[in-house]
RODRENGU-759715 format. One record per residue: residue in one letter; y, x, z of N, C-alpha, C in turn. Coordinates in Angstrom, 3 decimals. Example, Ala and Ser with C-alpha at 12.3 -4.5 7.8 and 13.67 -1.06 7.14 Angstrom:
A; -5.690; 13.190; 7.800; -4.500; 12.300; 7.800; -3.300; 13.200; 7.800
S; -2.250; 12.850; 7.080; -1.060; 13.670; 7.140; 0.030; 12.900; 7.870
//
This chain:
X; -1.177; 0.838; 0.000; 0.000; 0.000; 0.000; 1.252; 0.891; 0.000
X; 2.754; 0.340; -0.898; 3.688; 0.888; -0.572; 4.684; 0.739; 0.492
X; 5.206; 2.230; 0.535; 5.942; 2.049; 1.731; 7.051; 1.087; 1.330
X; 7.853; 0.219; 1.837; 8.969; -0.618; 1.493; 10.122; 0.351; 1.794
X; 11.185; 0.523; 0.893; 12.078; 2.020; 0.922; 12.896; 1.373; 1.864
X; 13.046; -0.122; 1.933; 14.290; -0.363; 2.897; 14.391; -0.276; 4.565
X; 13.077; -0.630; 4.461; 12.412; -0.351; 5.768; 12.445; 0.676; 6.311
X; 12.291; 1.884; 5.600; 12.468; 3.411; 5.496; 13.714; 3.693; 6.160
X; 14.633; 3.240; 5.381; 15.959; 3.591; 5.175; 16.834; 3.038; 6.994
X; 16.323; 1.663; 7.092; 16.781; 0.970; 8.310; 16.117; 1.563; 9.599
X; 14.782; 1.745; 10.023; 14.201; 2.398; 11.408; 13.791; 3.352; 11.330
X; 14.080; 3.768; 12.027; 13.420; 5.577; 12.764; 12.473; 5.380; 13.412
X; 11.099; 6.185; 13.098; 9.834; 5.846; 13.287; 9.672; 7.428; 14.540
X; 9.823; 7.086; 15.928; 8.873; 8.549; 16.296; 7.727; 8.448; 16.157
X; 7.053; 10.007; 17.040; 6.238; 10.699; 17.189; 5.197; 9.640; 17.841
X; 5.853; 9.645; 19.111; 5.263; 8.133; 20.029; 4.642; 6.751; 19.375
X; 5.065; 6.375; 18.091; 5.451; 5.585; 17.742; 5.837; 4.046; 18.184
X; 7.367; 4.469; 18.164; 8.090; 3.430; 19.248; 9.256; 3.726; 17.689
X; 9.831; 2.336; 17.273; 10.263; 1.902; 16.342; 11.735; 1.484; 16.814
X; 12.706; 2.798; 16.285; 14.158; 2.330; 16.683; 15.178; 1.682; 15.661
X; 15.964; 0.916; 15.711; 16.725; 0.328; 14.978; 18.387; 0.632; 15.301
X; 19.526; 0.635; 14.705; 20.829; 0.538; 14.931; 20.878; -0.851; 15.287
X; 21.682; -0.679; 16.830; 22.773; -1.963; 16.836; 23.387; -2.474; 16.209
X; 23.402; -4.367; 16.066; 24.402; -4.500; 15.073; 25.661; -4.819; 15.372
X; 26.532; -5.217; 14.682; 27.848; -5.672; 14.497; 28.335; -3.956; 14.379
X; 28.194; -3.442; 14.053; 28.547; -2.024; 13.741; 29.512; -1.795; 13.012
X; 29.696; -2.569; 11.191; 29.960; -2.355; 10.386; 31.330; -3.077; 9.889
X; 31.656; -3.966; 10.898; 33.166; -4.237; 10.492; 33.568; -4.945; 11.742
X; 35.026; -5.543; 11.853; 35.973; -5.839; 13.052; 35.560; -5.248; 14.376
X; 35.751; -3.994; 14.306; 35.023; -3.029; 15.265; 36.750; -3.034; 16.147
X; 37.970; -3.314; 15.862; 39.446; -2.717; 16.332; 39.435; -4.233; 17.924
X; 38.758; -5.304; 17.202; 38.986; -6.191; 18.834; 37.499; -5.714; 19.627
X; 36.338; -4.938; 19.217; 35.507; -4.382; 20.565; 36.517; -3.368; 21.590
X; 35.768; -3.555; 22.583; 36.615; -2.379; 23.641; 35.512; -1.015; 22.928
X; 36.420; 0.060; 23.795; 35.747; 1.332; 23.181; 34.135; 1.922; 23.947
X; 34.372; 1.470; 25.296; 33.293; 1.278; 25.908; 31.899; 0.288; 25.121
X; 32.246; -0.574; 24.437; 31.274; -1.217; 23.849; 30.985; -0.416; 22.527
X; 31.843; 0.100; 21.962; 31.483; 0.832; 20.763; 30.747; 1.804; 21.221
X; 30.967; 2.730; 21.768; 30.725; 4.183; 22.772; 28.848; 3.299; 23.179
X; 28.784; 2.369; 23.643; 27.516; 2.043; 24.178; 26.123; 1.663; 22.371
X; 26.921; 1.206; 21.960; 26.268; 0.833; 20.785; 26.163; 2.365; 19.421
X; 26.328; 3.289; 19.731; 26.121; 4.531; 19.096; 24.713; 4.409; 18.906
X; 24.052; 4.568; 20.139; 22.723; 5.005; 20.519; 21.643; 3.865; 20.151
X; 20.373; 4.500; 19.207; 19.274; 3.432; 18.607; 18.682; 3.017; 19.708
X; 18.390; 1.704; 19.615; 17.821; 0.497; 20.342; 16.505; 0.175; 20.298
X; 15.185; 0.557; 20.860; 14.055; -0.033; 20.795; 13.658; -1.447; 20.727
X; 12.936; -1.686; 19.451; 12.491; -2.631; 18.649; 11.450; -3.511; 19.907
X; 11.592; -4.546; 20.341; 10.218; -5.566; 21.365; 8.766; -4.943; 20.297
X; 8.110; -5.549; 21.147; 6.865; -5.514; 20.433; 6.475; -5.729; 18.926
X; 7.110; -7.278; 19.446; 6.607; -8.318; 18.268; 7.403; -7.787; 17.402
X; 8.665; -7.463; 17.121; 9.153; -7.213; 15.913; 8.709; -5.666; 15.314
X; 8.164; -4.990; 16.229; 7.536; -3.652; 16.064; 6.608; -4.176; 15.185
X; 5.575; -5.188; 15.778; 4.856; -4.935; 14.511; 4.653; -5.430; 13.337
X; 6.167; -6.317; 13.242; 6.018; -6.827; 12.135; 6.554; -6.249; 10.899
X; 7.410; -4.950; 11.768; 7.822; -4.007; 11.035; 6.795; -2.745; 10.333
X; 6.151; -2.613; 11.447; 5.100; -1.772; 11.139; 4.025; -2.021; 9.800
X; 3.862; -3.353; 9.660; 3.029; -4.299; 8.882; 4.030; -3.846; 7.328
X; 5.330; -4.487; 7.494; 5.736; -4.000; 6.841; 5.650; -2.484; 5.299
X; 6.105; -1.701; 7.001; 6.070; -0.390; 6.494; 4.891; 0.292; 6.036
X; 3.838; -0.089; 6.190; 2.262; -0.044; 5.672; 1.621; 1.266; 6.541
X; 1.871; 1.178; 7.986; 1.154; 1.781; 8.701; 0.188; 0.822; 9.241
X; -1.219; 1.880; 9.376; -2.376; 0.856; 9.713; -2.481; 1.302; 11.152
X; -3.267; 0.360; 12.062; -3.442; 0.456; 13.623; -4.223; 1.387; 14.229
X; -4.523; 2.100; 13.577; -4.467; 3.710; 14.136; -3.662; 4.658; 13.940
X; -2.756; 4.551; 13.740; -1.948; 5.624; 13.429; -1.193; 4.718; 15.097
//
């Protein structure tokens, strides 16, 4: 199976494999967040389970890996 490139492109897969994603609202009317909320939302966010593996399914890793 192929890998889906977008999928690729959107989560960072570790070692562990624990499936991180960017926070959203990132990408525009960022001037009414406080800076503290921006400053907190830098850092990738671990994916729940369930959407782990629906990502995973996705991305065409099988359950051993």
């Amino acid at each position: 199976m192929k890998t889906r490139k977008s999928i690729l492109k959107r989560f960072k897969f570790t070692k562990t494999g624990k499936i991180l994603r960017r926070p959203t609202g990132l990408d525009h009317y960022r001037a009414k967040k406080s800076g503290k909320k921006i400053r907190k939302s830098r850092k990738w966010v671990k994916l729940s389970k369930a959407e782990a593996r629906k990502i995973k399914k996705l991305y065409g890793q099988s359950k051993k890996r």
